[in-house]
N, C-alpha and C positions, 0 to 999 in steps of 0.2 A: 256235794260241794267239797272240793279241795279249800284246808284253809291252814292255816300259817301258827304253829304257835311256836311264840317266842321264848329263849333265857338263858341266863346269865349265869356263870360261879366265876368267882375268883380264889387263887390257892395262893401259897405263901411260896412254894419251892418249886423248882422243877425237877420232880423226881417221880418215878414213873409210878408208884404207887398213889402219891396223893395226885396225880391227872387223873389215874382211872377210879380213885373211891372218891374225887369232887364230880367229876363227869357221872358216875354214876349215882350218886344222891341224887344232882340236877335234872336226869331223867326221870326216877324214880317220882321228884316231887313232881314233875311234869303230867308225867302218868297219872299220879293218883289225883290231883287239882283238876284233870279233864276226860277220866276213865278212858285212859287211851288204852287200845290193844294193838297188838305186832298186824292183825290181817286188816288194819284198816289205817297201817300210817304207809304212804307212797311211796316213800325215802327222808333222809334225816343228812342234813348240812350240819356238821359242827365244826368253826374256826375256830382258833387259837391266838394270842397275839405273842411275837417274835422272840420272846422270852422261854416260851414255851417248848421244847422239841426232847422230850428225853423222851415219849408213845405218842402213838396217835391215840386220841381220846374216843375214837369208835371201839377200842380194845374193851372199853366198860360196856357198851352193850350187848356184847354177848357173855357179858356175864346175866344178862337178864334175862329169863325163861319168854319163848317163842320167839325172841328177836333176830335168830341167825338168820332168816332170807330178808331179813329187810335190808333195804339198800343204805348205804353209808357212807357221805364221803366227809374227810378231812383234807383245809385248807388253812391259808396263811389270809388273816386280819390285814386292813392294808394299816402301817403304820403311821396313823394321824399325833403328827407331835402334840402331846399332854393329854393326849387320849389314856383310859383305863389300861395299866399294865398287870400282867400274871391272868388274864381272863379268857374264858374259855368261852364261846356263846354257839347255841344250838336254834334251828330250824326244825320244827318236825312237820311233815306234810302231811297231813291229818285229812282223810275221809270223810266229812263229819255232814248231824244235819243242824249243829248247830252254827247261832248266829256268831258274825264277829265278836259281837259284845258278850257273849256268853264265853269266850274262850281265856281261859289263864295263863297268862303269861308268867314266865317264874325268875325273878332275879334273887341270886342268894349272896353270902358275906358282901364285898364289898363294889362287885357290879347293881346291886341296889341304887346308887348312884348312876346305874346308866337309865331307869324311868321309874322316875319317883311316883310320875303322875297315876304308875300303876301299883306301889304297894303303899298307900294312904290305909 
C-alpha cells in the first residue's frame, strides 16, 4: 500500500542554512516516528511558502544516508492570505503495510498550528 505521511517546520529566517538543518530535523523526525527507509519511500514532495527561496529544501536530504536515488521535488505553497508564513511542509510516499491510523505525522515549532488534532 502506497500511503501519505504528512509534516510541517517553520524557521525564523530565510537563509540557506537554517532551510536545510529545519528540513532536515523534520525528516529525520519523520523517519524515526514511522521507521521509514530510502528503498521503500516512492518519492518525497516538499513545499515552501513564498518567503522562503534562499535553497531548495531537497538539499537536506541528501545529507541523509541512502536517500540519493529517492525522488524529490520542490514547489511553491499556493499563497492563502493569513495562512502560516516561513513553513516548509513535506509528503513522503511511503511503501508501507501499515494502516492510515498507524502513520505519524510530524508537525514541529510553529506549523504545530497547522493540525492540532494530531499532536494532543
Amino acid at each position: 500500500m502506497l500511503r501519505g505521511v504528512r509534516g510541517a517546520i517553520t524557521i525564523e529566517n530565510n537563509l540557506e542554512a537554517e532551510i536545510v538543518a529545519a528540513t532536515e530535523r523534520l525528516m529525520r523526525e519523520l523517519i524515526a516516528r514511522n521507521d521509514i527507509v530510502p528503498e521503500d519511500v516512492a518519492s518525497v514532495f516538499i513545499s515552501t511558502t513564498v518567503e522562503i527561496d534562499a535553497v531548495f529544501p531537497a538539499k537536506a536530504l541528501r545529507l541523509l544516508e541512502g536517500w540519493t536515488h529517492v525522488p524529490v521535488m520542490c514547489m511553491r505553497e499556493i499563497p492563502v492570505t493569513g495562512s502560516l508564513e516561513k513553513c516548509i511542509r513535506v509528503m513522503v510516499h511511503l511503501n508501507t503495510d501499515k494502516k492510515q491510523t498507524e502513520i505519524n505525522h510530524v508537525y514541529l515549532e510553529r506549523a504545530v498550528i497547522l493540525r492540532p488534532d494530531l499532536n494532543a
